[in-house]
C-alpha positions as a printed Julia matrix, in Angstrom:
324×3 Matrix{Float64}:
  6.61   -77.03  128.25
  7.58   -73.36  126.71
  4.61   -72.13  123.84
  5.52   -69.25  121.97
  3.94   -67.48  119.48
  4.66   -67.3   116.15
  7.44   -63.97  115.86
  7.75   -62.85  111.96
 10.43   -60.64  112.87
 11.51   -60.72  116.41
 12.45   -63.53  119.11
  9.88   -64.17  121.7
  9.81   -61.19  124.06
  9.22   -64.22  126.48
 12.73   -65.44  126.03
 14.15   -62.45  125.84
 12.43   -61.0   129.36
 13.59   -64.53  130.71
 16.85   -64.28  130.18
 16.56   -60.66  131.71
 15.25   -62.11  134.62
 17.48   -65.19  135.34
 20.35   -62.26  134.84
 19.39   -60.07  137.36
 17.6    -61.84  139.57
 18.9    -64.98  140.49
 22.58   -63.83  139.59
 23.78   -68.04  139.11
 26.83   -68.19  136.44
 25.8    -71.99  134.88
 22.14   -70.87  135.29
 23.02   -67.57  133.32
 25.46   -70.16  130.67
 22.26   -72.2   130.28
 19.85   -69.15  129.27
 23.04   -67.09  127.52
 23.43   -69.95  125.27
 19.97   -70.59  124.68
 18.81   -67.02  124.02
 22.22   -67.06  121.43
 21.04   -70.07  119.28
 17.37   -68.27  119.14
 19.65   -65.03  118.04
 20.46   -67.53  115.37
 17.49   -68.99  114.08
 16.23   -64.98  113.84
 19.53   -64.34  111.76
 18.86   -66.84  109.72
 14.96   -66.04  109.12
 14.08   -69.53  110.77
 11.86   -67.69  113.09
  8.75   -67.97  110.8
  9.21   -71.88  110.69
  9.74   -72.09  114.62
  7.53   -74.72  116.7
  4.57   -73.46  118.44
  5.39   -76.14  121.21
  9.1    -75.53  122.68
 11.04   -78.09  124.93
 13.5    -76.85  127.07
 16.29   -79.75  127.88
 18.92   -77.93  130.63
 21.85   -79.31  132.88
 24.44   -82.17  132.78
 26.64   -82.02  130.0
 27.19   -85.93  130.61
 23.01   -86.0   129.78
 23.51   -83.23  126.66
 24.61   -86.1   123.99
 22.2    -88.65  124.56
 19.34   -86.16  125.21
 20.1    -84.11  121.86
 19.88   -87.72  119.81
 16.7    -88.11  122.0
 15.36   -84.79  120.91
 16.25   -85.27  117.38
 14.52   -88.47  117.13
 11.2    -87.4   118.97
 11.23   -84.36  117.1
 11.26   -86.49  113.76
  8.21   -88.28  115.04
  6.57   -85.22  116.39
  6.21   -82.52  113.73
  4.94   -79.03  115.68
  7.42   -80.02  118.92
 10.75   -78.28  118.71
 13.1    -79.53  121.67
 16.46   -77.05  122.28
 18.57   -78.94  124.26
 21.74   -77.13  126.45
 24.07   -77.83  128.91
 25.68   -75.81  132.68
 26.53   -79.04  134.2
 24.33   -80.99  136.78
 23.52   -78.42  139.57
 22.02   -76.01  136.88
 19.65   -78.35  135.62
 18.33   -78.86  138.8
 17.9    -75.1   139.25
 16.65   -74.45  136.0
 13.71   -77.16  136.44
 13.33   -75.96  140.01
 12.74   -72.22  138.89
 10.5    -73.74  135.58
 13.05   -71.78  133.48
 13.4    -75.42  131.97
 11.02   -77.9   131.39
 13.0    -80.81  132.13
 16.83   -80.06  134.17
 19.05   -82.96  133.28
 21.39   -84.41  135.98
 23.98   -87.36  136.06
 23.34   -87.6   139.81
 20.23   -88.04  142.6
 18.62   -84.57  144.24
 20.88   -83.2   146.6
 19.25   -82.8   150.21
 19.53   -79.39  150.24
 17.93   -79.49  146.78
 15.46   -81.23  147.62
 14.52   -78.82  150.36
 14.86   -75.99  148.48
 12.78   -76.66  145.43
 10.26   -78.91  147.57
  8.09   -80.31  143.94
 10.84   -81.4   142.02
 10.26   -85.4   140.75
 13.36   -87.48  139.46
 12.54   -89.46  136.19
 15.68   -92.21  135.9
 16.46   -92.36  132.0
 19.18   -94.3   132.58
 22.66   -94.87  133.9
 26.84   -93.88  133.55
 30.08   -94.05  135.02
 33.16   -91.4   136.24
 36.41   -92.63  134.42
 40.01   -91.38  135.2
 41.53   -90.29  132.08
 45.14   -89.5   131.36
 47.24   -87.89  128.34
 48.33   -90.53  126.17
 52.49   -89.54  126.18
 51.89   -90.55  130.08
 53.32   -94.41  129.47
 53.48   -97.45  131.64
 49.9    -97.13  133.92
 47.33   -99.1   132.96
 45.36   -98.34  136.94
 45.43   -95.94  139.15
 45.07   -96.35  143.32
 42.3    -95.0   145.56
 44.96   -93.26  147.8
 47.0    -91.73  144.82
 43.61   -89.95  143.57
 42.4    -88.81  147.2
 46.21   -87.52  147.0
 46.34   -85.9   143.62
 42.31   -84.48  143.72
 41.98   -83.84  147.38
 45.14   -82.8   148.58
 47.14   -81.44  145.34
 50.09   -83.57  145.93
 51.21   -85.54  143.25
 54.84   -87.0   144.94
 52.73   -90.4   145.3
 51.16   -89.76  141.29
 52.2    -92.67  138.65
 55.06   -91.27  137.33
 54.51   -88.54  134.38
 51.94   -87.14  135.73
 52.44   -83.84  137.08
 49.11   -81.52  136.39
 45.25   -82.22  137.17
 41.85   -81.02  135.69
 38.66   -80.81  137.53
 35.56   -79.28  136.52
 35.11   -75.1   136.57
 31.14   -75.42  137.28
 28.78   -77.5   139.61
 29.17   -80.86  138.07
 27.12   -83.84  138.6
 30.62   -86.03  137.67
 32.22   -84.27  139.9
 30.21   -84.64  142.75
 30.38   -88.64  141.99
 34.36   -88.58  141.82
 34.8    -86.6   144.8
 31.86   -88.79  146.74
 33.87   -91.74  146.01
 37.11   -90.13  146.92
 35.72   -88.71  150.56
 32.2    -89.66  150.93
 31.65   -85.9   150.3
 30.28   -83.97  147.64
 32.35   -80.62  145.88
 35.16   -81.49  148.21
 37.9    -81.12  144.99
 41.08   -79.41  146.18
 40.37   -75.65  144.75
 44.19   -75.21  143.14
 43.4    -77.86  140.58
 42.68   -75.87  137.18
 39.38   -76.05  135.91
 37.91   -76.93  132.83
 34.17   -76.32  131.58
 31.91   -79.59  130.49
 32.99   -83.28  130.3
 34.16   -82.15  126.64
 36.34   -79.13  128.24
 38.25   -81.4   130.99
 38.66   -84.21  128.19
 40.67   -81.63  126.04
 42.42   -80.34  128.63
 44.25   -83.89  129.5
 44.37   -84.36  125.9
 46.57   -81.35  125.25
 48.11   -81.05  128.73
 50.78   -83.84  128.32
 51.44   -84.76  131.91
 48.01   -84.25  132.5
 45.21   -86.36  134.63
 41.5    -85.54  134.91
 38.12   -87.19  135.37
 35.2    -87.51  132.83
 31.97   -89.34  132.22
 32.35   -92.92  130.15
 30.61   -91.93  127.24
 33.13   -88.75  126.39
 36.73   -91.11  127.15
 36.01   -94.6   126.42
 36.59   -94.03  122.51
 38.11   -91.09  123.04
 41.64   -89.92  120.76
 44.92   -88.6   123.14
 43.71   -90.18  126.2
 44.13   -93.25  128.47
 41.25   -94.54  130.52
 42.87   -95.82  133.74
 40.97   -98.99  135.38
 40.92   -98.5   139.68
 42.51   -99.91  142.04
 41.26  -100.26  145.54
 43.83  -102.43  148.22
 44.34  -105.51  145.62
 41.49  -105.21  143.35
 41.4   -104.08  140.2
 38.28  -102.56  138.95
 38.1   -102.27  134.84
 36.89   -98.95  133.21
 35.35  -100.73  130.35
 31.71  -100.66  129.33
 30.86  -103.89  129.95
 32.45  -103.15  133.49
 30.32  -100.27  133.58
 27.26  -102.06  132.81
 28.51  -104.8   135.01
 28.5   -102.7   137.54
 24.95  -100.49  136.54
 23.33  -104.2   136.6
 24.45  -104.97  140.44
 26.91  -108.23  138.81
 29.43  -107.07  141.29
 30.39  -110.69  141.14
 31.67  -110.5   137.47
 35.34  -110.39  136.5
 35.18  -107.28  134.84
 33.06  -105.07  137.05
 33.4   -101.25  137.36
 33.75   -99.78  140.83
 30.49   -99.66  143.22
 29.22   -98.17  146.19
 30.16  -101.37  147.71
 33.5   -102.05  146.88
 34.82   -98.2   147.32
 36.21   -97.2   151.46
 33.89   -93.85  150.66
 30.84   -96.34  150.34
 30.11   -94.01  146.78
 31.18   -95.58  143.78
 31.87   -94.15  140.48
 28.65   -95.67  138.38
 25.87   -93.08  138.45
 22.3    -92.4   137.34
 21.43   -90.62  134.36
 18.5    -88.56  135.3
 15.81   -85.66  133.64
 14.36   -83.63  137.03
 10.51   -82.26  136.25
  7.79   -80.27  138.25
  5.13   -81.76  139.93
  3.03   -81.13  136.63
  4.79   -81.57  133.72
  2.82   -81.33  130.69
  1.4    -84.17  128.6
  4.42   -83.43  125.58
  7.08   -83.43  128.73
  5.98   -86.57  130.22
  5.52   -88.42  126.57
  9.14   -87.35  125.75
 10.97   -88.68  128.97
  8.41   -92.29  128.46
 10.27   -92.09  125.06
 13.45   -91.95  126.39
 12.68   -94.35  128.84
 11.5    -96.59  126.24
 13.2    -99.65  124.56
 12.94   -97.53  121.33
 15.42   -95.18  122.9
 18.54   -98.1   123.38
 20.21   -97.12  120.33
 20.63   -93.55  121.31
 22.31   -93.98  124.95
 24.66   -97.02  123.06
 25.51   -94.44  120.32
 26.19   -91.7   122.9
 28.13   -94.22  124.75
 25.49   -94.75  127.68
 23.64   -97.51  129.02
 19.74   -96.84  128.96
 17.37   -97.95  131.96
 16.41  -100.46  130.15
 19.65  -101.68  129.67
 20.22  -102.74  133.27
């Protein structure tokens, strides 16, 4: 938890010597996006003259843009219940949540994906909190016609290798993502077994929002995004996955098929235990805290953990933990 004094005319020279120091110091591009971003929309509020009505307890929400959506209707609802607590919510994609709560530039770093070992090792206090749960989906441009699934050995082809002469025909270009992703550590884990293991000639796009766009307006286009941004999505195609005869349906109850362990279901989303990697493309939806986190941190992640918090994960198109 961030407390800053009230600043009639200035932001926080906390924030601002922050920022300095996550600049110059630790020299990490999504860690620098995270605090760029955030010391912009307190730039804002001090345009504005919002300053004088700021919280004197600030939240700090960094990491997974999969997380951002449901997180920011999370904020907004706490905050509603919780005069005094102001929650700023921001993403840099999976790996820079986890170093943003690992440095306490964050209170809470949000990740759609489990500590890494080397993580783990690095920032040795770091406790997951599971808020709830996701899935990878392949998504194509709409003008690509007559697909409705997509193999295991034509993505490993396409993502891994850059050769599309096996691709579904019409598709001729891939997106992956430009930062450390959490969904694109699951899509390449199921793919290889192997995290970050994405061919490096595929373009990149920032955010779950920036790869989703780029397939939209790319018209031979494939990429990979969480559920929550494609499933509803305009311009797109969700493809369902095949693996040897199997088909393996990219719908949400699939997904929360899948989430729930009811592998046995008809329509099921893909597992750890039906993909050759052994990683499946259903993930965890996860907030990463200190070993202490203060008594406003740990009362907002119980409330999102909470059955009060349902509505918010099915509006952002997630399934909450208690869900499945």
């Amino acid at each position: 938890m961030k407390v800053f004094a009230k600043d009639e005319n200035a932001v926080s020279p906390i924030v601002a010597t922050l920022v300095l120091i996550v600049v110059a110091v630790v020299g990490a591009v999504s860690v620098g996006t995270i605090m760029g971003t955030f010391s912009d929309d307190v730039s804002g509020q001090t345009n504005a003259g919002d300053v004088s009505n700021a919280a004197a307890t600030e939240i700090l929400i960094a990491g997974s843009t999969t997380v951002q959506p449901v997180s920011e209707l999370l904020a907004e609802a706490y905050m509603k219940e919780n005069r005094g607590v102001k929650i700023t919510v921001q993403g840099g994609g999976s790996g820079a949540g986890v170093s943003a709560a690992g440095m306490g530039i964050a209170d809470i770093g949000a990740a759609s994906r489990n500590l890494k070992d080397e993580e783990a090792a690095k920032y040795t206090d770091l406790q997951t909190k599971q808020i709830g749960g996701s899935a990878v989906v392949v998504i194509v441009n709409e003008n690509v016609t007559g697909i409705t699934s997509i193999t295991e050995d034509q993505l490993e082809a396409i993502f891994i290798n850059d050769d599309f002469t096996s691709a579904p025909s019409g598709i001729t270009t891939a997106f992956q993502r430009s930062e450390e992703s959490g969904t694109e550590d699951t899509f390449s884990e199921f793919l290889t077994g192997k995290s970050g293991k994405i061919n490096a000639s595929i373009d990149g796009a920032t955010g779950n929002a920036g790869v989703l766009e780029s397939v939209r307006s790319t018209t031979d286009s494939i990429g990979f995004v969480d559920a929550g941004y494609a499933l509803d999505a305009s311009g797109v195609t969700v493809l369902n996955i095949q693996i040897d005869t199997t088909i393996y349906e990219a719908t949400s109850k699939g997904i929360q098929n899948a989430l729930s362990g009811k592998t046995g279901e008809s329509e099921c989303y893909v597992t750890g235990d039906d993909a050759t990697s052994g990683k499946g493309l259903v993930r965890p939806l996860n907030y990463i805290v200190g070993s202490s986190p203060s008594s406003i941190v740990n009362d907002f992640i119980s409330f999102a953990q909470s059955p009060g918090a349902i509505e918010y994960f099915d509006e952002a198109g997630m399934y909450s933990i208690m869900s499945f």
